[in-house]
VMD Tcl script that builds the backbone (N, CA, C; Angstrom):
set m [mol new atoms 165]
animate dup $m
set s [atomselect $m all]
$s set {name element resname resid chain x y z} {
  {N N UNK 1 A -1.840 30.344 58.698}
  {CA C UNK 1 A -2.487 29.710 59.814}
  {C C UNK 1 A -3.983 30.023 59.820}
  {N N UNK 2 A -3.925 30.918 59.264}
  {CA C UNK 2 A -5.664 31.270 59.302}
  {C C UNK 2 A -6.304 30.611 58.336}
  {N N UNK 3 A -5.806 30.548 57.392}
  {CA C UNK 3 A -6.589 29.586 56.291}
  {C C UNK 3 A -6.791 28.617 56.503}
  {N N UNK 4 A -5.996 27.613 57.616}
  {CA C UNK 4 A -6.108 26.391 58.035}
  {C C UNK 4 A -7.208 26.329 59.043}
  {N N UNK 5 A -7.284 27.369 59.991}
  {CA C UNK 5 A -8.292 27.645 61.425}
  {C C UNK 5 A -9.811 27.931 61.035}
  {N N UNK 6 A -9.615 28.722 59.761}
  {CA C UNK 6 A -11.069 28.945 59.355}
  {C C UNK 6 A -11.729 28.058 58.216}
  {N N UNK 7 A -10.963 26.858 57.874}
  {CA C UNK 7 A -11.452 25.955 56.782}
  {C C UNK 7 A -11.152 27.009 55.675}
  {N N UNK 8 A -10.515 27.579 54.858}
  {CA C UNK 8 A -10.285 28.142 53.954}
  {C C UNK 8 A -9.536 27.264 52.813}
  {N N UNK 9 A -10.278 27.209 51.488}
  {CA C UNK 9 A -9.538 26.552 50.868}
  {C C UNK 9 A -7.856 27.210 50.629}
  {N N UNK 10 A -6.480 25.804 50.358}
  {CA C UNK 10 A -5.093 26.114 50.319}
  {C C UNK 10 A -4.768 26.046 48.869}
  {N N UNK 11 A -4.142 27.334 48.663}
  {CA C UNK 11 A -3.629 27.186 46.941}
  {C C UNK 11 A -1.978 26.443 47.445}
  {N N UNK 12 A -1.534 25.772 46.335}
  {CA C UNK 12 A -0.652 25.213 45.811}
  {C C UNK 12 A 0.518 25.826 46.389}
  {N N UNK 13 A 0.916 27.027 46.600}
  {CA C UNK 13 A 1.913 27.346 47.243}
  {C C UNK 13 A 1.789 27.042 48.886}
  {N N UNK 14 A 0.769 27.041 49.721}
  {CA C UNK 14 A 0.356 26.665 50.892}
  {C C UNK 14 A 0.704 25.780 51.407}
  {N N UNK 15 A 0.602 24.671 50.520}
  {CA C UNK 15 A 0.722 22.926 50.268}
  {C C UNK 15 A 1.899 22.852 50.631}
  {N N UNK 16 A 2.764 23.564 49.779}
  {CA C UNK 16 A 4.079 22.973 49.651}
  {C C UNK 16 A 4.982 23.612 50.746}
  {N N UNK 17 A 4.278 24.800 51.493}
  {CA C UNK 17 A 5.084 25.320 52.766}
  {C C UNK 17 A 4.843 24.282 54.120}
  {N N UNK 18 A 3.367 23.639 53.929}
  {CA C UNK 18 A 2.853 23.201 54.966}
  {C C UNK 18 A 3.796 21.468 54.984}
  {N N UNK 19 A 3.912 20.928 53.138}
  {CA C UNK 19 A 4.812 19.918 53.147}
  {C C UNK 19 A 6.080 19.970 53.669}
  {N N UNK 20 A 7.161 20.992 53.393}
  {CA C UNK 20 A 8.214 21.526 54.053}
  {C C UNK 20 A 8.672 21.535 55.465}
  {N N UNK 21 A 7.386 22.463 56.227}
  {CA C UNK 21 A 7.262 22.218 57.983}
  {C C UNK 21 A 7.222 20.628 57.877}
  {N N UNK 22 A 5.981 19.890 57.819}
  {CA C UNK 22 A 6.116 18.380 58.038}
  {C C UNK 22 A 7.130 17.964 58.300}
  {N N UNK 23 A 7.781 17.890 56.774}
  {CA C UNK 23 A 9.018 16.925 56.840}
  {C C UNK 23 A 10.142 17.640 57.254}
  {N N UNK 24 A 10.162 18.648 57.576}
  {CA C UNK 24 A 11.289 19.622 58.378}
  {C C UNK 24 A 11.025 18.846 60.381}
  {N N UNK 25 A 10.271 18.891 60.426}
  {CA C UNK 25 A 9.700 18.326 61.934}
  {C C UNK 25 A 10.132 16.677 61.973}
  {N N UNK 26 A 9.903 16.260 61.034}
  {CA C UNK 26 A 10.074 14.702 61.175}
  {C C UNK 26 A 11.190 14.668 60.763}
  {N N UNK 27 A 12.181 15.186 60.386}
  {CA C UNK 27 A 13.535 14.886 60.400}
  {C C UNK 27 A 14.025 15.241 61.506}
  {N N UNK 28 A 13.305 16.482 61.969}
  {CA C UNK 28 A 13.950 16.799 63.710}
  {C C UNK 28 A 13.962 15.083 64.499}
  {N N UNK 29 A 12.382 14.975 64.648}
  {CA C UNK 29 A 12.206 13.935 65.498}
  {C C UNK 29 A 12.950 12.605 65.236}
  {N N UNK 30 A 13.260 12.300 63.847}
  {CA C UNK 30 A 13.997 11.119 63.152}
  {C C UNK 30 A 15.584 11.230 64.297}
  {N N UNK 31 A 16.290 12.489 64.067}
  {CA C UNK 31 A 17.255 13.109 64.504}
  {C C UNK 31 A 17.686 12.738 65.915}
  {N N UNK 32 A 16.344 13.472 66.431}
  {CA C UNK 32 A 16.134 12.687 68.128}
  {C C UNK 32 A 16.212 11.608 68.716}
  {N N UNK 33 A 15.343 10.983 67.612}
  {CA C UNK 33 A 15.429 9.253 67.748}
  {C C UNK 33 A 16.435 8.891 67.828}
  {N N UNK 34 A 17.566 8.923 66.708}
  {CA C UNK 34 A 18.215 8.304 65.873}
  {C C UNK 34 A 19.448 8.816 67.758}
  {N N UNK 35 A 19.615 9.740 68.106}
  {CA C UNK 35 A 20.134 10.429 68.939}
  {C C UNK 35 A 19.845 9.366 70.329}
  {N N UNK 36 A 18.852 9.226 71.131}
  {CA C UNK 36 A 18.383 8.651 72.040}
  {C C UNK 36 A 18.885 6.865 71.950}
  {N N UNK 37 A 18.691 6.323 70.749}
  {CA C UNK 37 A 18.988 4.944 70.602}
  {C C UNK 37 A 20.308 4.843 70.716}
  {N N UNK 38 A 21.222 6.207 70.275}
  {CA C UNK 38 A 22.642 5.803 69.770}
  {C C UNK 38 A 23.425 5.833 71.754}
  {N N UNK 39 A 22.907 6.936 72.096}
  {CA C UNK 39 A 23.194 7.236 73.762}
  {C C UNK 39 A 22.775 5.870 74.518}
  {N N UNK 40 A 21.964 5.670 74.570}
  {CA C UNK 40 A 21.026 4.299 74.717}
  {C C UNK 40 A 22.135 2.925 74.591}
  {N N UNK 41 A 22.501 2.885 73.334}
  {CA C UNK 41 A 23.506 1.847 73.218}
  {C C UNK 41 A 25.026 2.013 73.486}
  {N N UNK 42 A 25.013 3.270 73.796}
  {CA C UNK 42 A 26.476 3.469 74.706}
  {C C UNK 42 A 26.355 2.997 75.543}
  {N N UNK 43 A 25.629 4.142 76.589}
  {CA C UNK 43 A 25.373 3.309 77.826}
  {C C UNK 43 A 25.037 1.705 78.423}
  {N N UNK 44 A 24.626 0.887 77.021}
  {CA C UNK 44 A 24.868 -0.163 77.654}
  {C C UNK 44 A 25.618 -1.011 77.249}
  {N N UNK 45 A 26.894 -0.691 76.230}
  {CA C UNK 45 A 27.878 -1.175 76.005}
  {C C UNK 45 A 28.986 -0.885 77.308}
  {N N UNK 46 A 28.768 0.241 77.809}
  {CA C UNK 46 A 29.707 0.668 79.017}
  {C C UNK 46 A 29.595 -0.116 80.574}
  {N N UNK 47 A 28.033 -0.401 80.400}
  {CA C UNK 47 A 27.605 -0.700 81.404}
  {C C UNK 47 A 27.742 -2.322 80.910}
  {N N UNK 48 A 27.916 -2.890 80.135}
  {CA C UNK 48 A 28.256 -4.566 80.151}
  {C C UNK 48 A 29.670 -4.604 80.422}
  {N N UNK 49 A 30.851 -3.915 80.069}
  {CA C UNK 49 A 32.182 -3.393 79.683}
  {C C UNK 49 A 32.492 -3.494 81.552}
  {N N UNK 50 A 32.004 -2.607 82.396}
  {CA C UNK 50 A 31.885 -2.703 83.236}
  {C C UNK 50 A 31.475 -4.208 84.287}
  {N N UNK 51 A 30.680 -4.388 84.263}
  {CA C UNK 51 A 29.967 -5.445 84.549}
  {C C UNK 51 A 30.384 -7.050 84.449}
  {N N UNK 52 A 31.665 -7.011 83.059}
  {CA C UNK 52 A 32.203 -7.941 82.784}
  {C C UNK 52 A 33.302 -8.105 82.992}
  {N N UNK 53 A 34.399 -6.681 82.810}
  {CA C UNK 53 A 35.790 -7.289 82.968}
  {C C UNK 53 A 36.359 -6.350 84.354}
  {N N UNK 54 A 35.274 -5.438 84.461}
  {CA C UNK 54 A 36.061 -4.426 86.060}
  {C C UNK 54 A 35.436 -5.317 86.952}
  {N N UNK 55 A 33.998 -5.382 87.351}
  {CA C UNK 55 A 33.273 -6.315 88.206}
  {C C UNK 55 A 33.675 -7.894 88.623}
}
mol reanalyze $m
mol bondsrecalc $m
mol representation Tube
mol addrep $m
């Protein structure tokens, strides 16, 4: 972190920890997504389900 805060040039092993976090984070968030849309389309399969044959 300091090498990054003080402009310090990153050797090659740096790179590839800092590539790692990245795409370690964006698979979280992919995850989330992928999570939110799927809840998302429950709820409004339940809520048409409802709406159509109990209502």
């Amino acid at each position: 972190m300091s090498k990054i805060l003080n402009d310090k040039d990153l050797k090659r092993e740096d790179k590839q920890v800092l590539s790692a976090i990245i795409c370690a984070l964006s698979s979280s968030k992919d995850r989330i997504n992928y999570f939110v849309i799927f809840a998302s389309s429950a709820l409004a399969l339940l809520a048409g389900i409802y709406f159509d044959f109990i209502k």
